[in-house]
MDTraj code that builds the backbone (N, CA, C; nanometers):
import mdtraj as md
import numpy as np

residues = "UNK UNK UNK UNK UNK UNK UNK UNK UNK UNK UNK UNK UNK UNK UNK UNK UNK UNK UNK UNK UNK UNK UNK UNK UNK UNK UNK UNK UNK UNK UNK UNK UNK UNK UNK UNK UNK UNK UNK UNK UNK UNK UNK UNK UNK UNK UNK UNK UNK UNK UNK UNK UNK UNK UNK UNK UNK".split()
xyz = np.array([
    [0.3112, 1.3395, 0.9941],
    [0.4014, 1.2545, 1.0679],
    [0.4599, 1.1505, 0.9712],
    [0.5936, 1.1333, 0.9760],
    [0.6415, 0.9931, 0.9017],
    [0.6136, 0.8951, 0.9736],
    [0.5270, 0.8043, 0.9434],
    [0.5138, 0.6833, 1.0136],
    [0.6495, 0.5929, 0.9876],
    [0.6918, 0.5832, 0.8702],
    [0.8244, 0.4724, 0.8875],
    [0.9650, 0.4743, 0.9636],
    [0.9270, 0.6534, 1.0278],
    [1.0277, 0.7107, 1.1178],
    [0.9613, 0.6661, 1.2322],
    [0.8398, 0.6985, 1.2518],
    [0.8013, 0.6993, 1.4040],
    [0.8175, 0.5096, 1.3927],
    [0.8076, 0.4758, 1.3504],
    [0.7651, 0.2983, 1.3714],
    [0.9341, 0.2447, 1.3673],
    [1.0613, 0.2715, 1.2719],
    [1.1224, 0.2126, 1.2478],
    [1.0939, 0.1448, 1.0991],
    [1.0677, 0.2013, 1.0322],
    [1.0197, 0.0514, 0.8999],
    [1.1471, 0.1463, 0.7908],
    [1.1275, 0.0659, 0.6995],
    [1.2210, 0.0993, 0.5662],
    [1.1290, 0.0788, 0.4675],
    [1.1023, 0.2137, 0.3997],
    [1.0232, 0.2531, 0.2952],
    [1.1390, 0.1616, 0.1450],
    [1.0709, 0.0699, 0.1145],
    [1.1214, 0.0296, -0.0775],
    [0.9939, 0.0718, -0.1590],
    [1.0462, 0.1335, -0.2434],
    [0.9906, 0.1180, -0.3777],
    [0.9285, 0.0309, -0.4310],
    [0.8028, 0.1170, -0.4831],
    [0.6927, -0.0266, -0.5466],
    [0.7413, 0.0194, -0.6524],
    [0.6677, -0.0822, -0.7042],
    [0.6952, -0.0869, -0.9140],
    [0.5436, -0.0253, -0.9958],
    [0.4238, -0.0277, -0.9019],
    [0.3142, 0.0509, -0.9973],
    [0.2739, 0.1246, -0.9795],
    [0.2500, 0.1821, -0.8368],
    [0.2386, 0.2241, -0.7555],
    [0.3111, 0.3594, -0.6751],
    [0.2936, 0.4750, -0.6390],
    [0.4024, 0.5757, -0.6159],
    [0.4271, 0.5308, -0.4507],
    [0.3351, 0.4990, -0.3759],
    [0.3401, 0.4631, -0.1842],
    [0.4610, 0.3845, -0.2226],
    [0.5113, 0.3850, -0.1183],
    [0.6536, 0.2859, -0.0681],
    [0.5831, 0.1368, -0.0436],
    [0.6650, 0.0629, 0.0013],
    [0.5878, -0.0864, 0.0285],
    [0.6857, -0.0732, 0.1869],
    [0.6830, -0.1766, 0.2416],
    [0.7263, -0.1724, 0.3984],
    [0.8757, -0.2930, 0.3982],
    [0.9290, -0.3230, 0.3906],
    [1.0835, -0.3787, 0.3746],
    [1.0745, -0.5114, 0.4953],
    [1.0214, -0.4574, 0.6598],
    [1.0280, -0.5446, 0.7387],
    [0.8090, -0.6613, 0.6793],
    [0.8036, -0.6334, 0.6219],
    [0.6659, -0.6899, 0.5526],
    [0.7018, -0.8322, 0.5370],
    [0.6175, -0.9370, 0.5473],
    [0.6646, -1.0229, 0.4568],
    [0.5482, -1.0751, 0.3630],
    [0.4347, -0.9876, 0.3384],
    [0.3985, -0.9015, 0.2320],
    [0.3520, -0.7686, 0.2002],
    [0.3293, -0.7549, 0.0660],
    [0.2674, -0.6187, -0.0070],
    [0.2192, -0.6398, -0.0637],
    [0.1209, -0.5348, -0.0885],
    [0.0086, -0.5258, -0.2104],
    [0.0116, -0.4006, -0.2455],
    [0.0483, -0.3568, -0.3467],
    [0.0219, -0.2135, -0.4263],
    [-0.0735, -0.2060, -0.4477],
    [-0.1919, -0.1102, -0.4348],
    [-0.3413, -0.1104, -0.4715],
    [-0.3050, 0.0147, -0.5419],
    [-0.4920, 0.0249, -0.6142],
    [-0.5243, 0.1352, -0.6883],
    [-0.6207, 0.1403, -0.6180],
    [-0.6802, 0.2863, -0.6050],
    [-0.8372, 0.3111, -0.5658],
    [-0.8954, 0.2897, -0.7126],
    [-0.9978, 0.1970, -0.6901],
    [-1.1221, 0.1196, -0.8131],
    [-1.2242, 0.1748, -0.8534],
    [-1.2580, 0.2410, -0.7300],
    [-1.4507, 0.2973, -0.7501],
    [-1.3933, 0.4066, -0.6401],
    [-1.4867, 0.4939, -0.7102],
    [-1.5035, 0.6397, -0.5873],
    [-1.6317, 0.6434, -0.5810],
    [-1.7369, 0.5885, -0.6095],
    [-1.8509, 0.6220, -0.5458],
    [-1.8854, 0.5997, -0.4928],
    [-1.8336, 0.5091, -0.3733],
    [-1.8770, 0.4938, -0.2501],
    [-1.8170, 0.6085, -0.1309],
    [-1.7211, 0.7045, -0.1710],
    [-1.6215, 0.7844, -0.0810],
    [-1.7633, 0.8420, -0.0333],
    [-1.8323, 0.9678, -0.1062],
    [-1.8967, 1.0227, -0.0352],
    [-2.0088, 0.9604, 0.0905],
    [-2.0827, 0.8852, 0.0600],
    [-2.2014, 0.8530, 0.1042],
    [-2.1490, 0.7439, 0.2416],
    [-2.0471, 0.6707, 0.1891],
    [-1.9762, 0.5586, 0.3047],
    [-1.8036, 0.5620, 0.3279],
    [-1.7375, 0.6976, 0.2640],
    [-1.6128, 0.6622, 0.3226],
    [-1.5348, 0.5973, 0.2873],
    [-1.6280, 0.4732, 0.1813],
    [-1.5392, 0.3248, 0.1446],
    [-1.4488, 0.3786, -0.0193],
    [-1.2928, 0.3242, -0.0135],
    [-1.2231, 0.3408, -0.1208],
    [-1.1870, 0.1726, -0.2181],
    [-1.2766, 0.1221, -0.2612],
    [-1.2721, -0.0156, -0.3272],
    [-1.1017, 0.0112, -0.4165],
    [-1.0319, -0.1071, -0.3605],
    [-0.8974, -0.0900, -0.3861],
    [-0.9102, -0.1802, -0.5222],
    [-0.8068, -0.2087, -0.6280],
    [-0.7599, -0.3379, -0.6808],
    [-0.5919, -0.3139, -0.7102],
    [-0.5811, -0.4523, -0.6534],
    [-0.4210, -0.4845, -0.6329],
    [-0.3872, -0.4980, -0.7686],
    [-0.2692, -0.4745, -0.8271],
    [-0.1817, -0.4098, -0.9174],
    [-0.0676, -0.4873, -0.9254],
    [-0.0170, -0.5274, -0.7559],
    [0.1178, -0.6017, -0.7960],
    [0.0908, -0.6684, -0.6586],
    [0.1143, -0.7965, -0.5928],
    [0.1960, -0.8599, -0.4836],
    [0.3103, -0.8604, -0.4636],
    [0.3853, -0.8703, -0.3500],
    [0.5341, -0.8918, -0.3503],
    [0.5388, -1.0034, -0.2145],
    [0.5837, -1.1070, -0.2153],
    [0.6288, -1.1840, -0.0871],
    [0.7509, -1.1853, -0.0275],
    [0.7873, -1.2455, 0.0854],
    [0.9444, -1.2504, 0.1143],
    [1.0085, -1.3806, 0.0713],
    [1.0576, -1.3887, -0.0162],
    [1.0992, -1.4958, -0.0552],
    [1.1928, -1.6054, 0.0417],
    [1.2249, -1.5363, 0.1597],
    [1.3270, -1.6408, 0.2610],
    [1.1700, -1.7067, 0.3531],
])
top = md.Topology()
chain = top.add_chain()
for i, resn in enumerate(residues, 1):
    res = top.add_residue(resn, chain, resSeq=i)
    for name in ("N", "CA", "C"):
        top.add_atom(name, md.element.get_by_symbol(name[0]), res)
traj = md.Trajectory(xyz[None], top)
């Protein structure tokens, strides 16, 4: 499913990142997945942010 179709949003371009960032946002965080060894055992994907973006208005 496209979520930015089903929702209405406008996919922009991140800068480190290949995911889109969200346009109506008035923020973002580009993450990386950090650690994978928690996927198996708990599911958990330890992110670290890469870039912020705010809305500047």
């Amino acid at each position: 499913m496209d979520k930015f179709k089903k929702f209405g949003l406008t996919p922009v371009a991140g800068e480190k990142v290949c995911a889109p960032l969200v346009a109506e946002c008035f923020v973002n965080s580009e993450c990386r997945v950090a650690d994978t060894s928690l996927v198996d055992d708990y599911r958990l994907f330890p992110l670290e942010s890469v870039r912020a973006w705010t809305d500047p208005s």
